[in-house]
C-alpha positions in Angstrom: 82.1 119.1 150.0 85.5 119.7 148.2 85.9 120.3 144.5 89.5 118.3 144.6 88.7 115.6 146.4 86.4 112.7 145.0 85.3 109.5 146.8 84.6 107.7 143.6 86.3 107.1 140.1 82.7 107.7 138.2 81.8 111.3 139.9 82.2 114.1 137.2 85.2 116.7 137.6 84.0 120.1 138.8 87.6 121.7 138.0 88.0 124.3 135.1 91.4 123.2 133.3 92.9 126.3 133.4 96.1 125.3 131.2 94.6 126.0 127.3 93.4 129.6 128.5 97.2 130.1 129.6 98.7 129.0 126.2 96.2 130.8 124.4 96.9 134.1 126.5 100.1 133.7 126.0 100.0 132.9 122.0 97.6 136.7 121.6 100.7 137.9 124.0 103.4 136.7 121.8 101.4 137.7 118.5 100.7 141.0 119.6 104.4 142.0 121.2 105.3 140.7 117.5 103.0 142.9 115.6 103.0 146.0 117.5 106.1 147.8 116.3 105.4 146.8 112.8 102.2 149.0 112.6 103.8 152.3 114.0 105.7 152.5 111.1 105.8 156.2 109.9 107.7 157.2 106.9 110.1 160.7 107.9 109.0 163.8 105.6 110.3 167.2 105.4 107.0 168.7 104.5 107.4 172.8 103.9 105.5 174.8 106.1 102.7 177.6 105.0 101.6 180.3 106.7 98.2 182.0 105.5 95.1 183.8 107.6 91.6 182.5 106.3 89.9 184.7 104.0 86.7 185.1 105.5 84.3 187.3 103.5 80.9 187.8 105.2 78.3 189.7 103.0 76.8 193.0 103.8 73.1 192.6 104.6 70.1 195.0 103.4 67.9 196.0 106.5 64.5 196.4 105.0 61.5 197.1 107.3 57.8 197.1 106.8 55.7 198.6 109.3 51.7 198.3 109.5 50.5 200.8 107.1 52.7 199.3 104.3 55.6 201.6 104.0 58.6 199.8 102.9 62.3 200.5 104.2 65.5 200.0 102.3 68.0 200.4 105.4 65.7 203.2 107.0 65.1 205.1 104.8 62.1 204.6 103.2 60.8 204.1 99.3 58.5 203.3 96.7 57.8 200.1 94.7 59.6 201.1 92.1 62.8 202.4 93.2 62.8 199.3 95.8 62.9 197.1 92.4 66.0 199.5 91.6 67.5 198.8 94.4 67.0 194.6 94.7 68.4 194.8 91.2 71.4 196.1 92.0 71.8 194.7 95.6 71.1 191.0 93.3 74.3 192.2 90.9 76.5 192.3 94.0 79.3 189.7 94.9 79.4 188.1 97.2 75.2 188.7 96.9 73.9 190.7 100.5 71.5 188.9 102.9 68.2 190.6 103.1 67.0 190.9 106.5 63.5 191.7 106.6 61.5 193.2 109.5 58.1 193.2 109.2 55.7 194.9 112.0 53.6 192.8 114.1 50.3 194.3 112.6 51.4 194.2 109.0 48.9 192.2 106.7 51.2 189.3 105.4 50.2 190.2 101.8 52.7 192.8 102.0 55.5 190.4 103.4 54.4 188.0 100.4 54.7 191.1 97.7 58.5 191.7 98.7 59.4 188.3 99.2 58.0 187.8 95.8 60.0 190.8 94.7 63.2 189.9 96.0 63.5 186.5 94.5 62.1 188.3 91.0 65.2 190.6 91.4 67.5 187.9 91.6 68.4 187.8 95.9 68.1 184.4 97.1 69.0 184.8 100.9 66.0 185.7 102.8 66.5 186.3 106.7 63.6 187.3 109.0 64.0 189.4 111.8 62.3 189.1 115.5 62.5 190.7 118.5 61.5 187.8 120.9 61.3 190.2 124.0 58.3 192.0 122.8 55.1 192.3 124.5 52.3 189.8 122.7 
C-alpha cells in the first residue's frame, strides 16, 4: 500500500498539499524581515549623568524589657510608670520616630505586655517589634 500510487480515479488522496504552507511561511518570512528593523528604532540622547549614594536612614530602636515580676526596662536600665511615659513621649517626638523592641520574659503575665503596649501607642510610637529568642529551652 503506497500513498502515490492509486488503482482507481474514485479513491480519495491521502497526500498533504504541502504548497499553501510554503507560501504562507514564506509571506510571515517576508513580513517579518520587513518589519524587524523598523521596531529597533531608538532615538540617540545625550542624557547627563548623576552620581549620588542613597541616603539610607535607619531609626534607632528603644530596647525595653519586662521580666516576670513586672519591672520594666528602658534600654537596661530600669524605671517607673511614670518616667517610662516621659520617656515614650519624647522617644514619640523623634524623627525619623525609633522602633520599640520589646522583650518580655517568658513568665510575665501578658497584662503587663498589654499595659505598655497600650502605653506606647498612648505616647504616640506606632512601631511595635517583639523580641524572641527561639533557642530557649521550653
Amino acid at each position: 500500500m503506497s500513498f502515490g500510487a492509486s488503482d482507481k480515479d474514485d479513491d480519495v488522496m491521502s497526500e498533504i498539499n504541502m504548497t499553501p504552507l510554503v507560501d504562507v511561511m514564506l509571506v510571515l518570512l517576508i513580513i517579518f524581515i520587513i518589519t524587524v528593523p523598523v521596531i529597533n528604532h531608538a532615538v540617540k540622547l545625550d542624557l547627563p549623568r548623576a552620581e549620588s549614594q542613597p541616603n539610607d536612614v535607619k531609626p534607632a530602636h528603644i530596647d525595653v524589657a519586662i521580666d516576670a515580676n513586672g519591672v520594666v526596662s528602658w534600654n537596661g536600665a530600669a524605671v517607673d510608670e511614670q518616667s517610662l511615659k516621659g520617656h515614650i513621649a519624647t522617644a514619640a517626638a523623634l524623627s525619623p520616630q525609633p522602633e520599640l523592641h520589646l522583650r518580655a520574659d517568658r513568665k510575665t503575665p501578658y497584662e503587663n505586655v498589654a499595659r505598655l503596649m497600650s502605653a506606647a501607642q498612648i505616647g504616640g510610637l506606632n512601631k511595635i517589634g517583639f523580641v524572641t529568642d527561639p533557642d530557649a529551652p521550653r
